[in-house]
N, C-alpha and C positions, 0 to 999 in steps of 0.2 A: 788500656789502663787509665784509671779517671786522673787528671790535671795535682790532685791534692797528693796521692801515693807520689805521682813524680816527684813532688818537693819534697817530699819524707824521705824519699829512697837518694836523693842527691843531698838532702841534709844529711843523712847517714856517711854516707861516703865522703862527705866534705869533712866532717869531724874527725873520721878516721883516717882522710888523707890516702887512702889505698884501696884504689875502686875494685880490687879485688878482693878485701877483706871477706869476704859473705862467705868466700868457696875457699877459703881459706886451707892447707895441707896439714897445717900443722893442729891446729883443734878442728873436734867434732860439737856439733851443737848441746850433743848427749853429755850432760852434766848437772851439779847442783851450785846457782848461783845465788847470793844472798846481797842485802840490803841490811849492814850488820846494825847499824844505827836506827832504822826503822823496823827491825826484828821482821823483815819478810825475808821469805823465799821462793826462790823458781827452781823448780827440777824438771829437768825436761828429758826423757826418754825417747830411743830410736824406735818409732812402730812401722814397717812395710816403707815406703816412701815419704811419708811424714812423723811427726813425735805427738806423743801425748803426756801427759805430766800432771803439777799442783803449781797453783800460786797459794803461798801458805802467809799467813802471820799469827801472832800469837794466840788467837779465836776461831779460825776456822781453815779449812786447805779446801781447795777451789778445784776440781780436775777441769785442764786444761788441751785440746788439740794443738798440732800445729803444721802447719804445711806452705811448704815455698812458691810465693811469689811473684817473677820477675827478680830474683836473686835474693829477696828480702823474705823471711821467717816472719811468718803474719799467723798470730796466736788470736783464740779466743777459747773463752768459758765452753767446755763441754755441757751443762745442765744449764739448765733456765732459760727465761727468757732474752736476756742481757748477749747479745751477738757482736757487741762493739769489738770492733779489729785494735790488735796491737801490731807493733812492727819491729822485730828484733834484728839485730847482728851483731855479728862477732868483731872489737878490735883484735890489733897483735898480739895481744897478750890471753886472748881467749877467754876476754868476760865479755857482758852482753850488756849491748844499749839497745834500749826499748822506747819505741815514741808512739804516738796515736793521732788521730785526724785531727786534731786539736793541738797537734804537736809538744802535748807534756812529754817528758822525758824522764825516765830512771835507768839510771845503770846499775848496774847489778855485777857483783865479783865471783870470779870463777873459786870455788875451793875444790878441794881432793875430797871430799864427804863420796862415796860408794851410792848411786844412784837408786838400785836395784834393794838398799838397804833400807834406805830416806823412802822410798815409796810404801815399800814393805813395812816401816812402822809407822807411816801415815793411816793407811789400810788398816793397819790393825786393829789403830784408836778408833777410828771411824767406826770400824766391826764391832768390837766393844761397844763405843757409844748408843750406836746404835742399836746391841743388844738388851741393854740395860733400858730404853728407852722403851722396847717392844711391851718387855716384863711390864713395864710401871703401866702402860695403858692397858695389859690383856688383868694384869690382876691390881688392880689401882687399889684395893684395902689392903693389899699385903704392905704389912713394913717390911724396909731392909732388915737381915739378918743382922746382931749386935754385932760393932765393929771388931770387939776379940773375940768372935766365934771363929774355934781353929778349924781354917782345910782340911776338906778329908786328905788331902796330899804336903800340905805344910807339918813342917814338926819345928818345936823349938828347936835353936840352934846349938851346937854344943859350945861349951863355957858359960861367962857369963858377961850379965850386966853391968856395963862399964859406966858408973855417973861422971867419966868425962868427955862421952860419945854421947849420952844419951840427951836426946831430944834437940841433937846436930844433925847438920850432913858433911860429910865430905863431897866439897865440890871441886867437881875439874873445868878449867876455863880456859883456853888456848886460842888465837886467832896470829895470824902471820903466816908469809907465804900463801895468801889465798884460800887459805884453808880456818876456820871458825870449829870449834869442837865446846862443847859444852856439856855435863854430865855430872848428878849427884846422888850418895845415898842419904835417906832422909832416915835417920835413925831416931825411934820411940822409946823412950825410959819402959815400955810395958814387952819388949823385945820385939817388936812390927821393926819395917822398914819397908819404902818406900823406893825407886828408881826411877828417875827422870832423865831424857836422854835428849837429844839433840830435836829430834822430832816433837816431842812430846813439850818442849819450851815451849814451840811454836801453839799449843792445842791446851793452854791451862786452863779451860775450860771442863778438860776430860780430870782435873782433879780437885777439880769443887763439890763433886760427890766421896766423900772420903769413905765411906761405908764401901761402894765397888768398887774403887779405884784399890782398896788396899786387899781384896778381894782377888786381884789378878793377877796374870803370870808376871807380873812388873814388880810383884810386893812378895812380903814373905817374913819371916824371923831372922835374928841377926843376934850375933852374940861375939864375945872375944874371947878368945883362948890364950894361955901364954902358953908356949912351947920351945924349952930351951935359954929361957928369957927375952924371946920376941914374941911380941903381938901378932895377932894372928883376928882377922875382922871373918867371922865365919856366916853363910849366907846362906839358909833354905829359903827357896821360893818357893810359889803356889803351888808350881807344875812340877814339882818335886825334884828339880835338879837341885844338885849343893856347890857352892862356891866358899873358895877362901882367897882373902888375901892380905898379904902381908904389910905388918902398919908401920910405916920405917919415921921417927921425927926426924925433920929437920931444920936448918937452922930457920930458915922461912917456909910453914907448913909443912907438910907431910907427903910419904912416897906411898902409895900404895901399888903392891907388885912395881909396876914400871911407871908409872903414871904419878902426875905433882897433881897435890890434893890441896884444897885449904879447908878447915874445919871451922864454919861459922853456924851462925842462928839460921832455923829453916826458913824465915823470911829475908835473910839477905841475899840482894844479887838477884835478885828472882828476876 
């Protein structure tokens, strides 16, 4: 092992003070770590004896290998040419510090985000992206289809158009206990809506195309019903499931089903 990893792997340990952090019983490396302030992410998944994963930030997600060793979790970029090593471990509390032969350093906070989920709508944007990308180069004169051209699988939503939802979203925003949640619907006065999820924050990139982005199984019609005299937020998507959910005020923002909403302008918070 060359002279420089030694001092990385003993700076590690000396930070955390517990030279057996790395093998640690209580966490497994398998998780989704974030950098909430610099809007990145690390997800890291168990493959065979090593993990593979994403370093994500708001523009792009990076698939990333990783394999142990000398006790230390030593990552790099799966694609390109760019092989430079990182060097990860676990403190007690099961977030992850990350340094490099240059000895920068990020740590990164363990949250409860679902691994297998974060990956799965990273993939997707990606497949998407990528999709839409193929098209414009195989048929580069076709224009997009007009942005209120309805799915053959979309139908408007039952009720109607509410002017004190429309051209809002209800956004949800939660971070504590290690866990960061973020999600909104972006509701249209022409009855469109839009969903942006946790994943998708990190990739706004994939919604600077509005014509296919509102196009996908992420988007769909929206409408409000009262029933009973409660609100009622009703949702067909693309892929032609239907959703409803219940729009409850409160004294500060709004409940939808279980979840605290607040109703702003579709560029705040972003």
């Amino acid at each position: 092992m060359r002279p420089q990893l030694y001092l990385i792997i003993g700076m590690i340990f000396l930070l955390f003070s517990q030279p057996s952090i790395a093998q640690s019983p209580s966490f497994t490396y398998e998780a989704v770590y974030i950098i909430e302030e610099a809007k990145t992410a690390l997800i890291l998944k168990k493959r065979g004896a090593g993990f593979i994963g994403y370093f994500a930030n708001e523009t792009e997600a990076k698939k990333i290998t990783g394999a142990f060793q000398d006790d230390v979790l030593t990552l790099i970029l799966a694609e390109g040419e760019d092989k430079t090593a990182s060097y990860a471990a676990l403190d007690e509390g099961g977030n992850l510090l990350i340094t490099d032969d240059n000895l920068n350093m990020a740590y990164f906070t363990r949250t409860d985000a679902n691994v297998d989920e974060v990956i799965a709508g990273i993939e997707k944007k990606q497949t998407t992206t990528e999709s839409n990308s193929n098209a414009i180069q195989t048929n580069p004169v076709d224009e997009q289809p007009a942005v209120n051209e309805t799915s053959s699988a979309a139908k408007p939503a039952k009720g109607k158009i509410s002017s004190k939802y429309a051209n809002k979203k209800f956004l949800h925003m939660y971070s504590g206990n290690g866990l960061s949640e973020k999600w909104a619907y972006y509701l249209y006065e022409d009855g469109r809506f839009y969903y942006k999820n946790f994943t998708t924050y990190m990739s706004n990139d994939s919604y600077s195309n509005f014509s296919s982005v509102m196009k996908s199984d992420d988007a769909g019609y929206w409408a409000v019903e009262l029933i009973n005299g409660v609100e009622y937020l009703n949702l067909n998507w693309n892929d032609g499931k239907v959703g409803q959910l219940k729009i409850q005020k409160m004294e500060v923002g709004y409940m939808l089903n279980n979840n605290k909403y607040f109703l702003v302008g579709h560029s705040e918070y972003e």
